[in-house]
N, C-alpha and C positions, 0 to 999 in steps of 0.2 A: 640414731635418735628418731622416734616416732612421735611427730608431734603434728597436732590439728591448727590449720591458720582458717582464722573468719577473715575473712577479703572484705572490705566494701562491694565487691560485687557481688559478694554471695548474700548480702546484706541489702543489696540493690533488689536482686532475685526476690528473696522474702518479700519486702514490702510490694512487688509486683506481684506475688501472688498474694499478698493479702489485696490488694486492690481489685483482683481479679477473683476473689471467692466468696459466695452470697453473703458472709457471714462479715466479711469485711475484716478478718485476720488472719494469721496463718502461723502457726507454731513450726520448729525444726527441733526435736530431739537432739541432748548431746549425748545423752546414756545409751548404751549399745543396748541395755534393754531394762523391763520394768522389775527386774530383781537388785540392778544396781543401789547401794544405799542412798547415794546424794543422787535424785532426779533434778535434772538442769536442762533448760532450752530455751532458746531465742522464741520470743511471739512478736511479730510486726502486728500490729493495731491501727486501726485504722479511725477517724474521730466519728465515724458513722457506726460505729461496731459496737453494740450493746453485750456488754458480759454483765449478763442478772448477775446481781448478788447472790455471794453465796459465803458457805464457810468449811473447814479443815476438820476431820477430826482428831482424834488427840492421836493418835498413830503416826499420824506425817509429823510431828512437831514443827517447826517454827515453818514462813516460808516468807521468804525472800525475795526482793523485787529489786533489781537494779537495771536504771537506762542508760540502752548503750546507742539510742537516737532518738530526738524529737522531745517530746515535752507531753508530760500525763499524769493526772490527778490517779491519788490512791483515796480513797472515802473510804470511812469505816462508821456503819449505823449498829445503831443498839436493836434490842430486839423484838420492837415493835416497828422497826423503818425506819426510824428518825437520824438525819445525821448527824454526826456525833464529831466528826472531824473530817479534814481536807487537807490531806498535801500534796502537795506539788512536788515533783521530783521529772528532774530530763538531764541530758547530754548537754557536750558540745557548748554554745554558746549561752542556754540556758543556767549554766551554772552559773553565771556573771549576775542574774536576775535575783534580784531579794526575794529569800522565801522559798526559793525551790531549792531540794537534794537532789544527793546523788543516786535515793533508793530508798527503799521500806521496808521492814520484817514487820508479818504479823501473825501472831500466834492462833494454835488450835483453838477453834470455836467462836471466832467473833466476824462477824459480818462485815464480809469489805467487797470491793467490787474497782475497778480500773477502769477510767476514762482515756481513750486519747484526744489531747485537744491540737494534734498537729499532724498532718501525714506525713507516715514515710515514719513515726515513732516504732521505736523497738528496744523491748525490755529482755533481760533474760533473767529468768523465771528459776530459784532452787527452794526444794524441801524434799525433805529423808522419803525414803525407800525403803524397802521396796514397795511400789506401787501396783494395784490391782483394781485394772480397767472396768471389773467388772462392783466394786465395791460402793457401797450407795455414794453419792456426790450431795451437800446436802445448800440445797437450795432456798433462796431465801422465800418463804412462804406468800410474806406481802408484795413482793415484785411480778411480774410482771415477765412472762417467760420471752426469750428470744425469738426474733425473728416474726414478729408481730407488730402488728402496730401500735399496741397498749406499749412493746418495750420502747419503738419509737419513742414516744410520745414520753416515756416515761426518763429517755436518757436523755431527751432534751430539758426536762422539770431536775434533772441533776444537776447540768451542766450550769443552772443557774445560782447553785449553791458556794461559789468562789470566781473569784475574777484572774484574768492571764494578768501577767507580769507586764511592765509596762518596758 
């Protein structure tokens, strides 16, 4: 039998290297490659790590957020910025908290973006395939591009849009 085990330590790994890369995240592939149909991969996140908004096109169909550590908001804005909704979804001890899941699906074309409000969170990431690295990503216009100080500045003005669990 051929089968892949996630360790906590390899889970441990991740979130060090996300702690350790400018961007403040770090993704691991679990599809051997971008022609697979279901694309799927662990990303550790980190609560300083700005992912602009963005959104799907209709070729990947749905995609799928489930956390397999730590505690992180899914936001979805309409199409002028405005937010539209807030959940909450984490692991572990989080699931005992009123109001947070265990995950989110959100469909081609609507604007959403991932907060993490805990380190050491990590989600693992699935939507259809095959994917093509090179195909436009499409970005939310009124945000504020990463690794700037506008998106600073800009995921700290999110971050006040819902409160942590008590």
């Amino acid at each position: 039998m051929s089968a892949r085990v996630f360790s906590r330590d390899l889970m441990d790994s991740l979130v060090e290297e996300a702690q350790s890369n400018p961007r403040r995240r770090q993704h691991m592939n679990l599809h051997a490659d971008y022609q697979e149909a279901c694309q799927r991969f662990f990303n550790a996140i980190e609560p300083s790590s700005y992912l602009r908004p963005h959104c799907h096109g209709p070729w990947q169909g749905a995609e799928t957020l489930i956390a397999i550590k730590g505690l992180l908001a899914f936001i979805v804005f309409g199409g002028e910025g405005e937010v539209q909704a807030v959940n909450l979804f984490g692991a572990g001890k989080h699931l005992n908290e009123p109001g947070v899941a265990v995950g989110v699906e959100i469909q081609p074309g609507q604007w959403h973006t991932v907060v993490s409000l805990e380190s050491g969170s990590i989600l693992l990431e699935m939507k259809g395939g095959p994917f093509d690295p090179v195909a436009p990503k499409y970005f939310a216009p009124w945000a504020p591009e990463e690794m700037t100080q506008e998106g600073e500045i800009y995921l700290q003005a999110l971050k006040m849009h819902f409160s942590l669990p008590r």
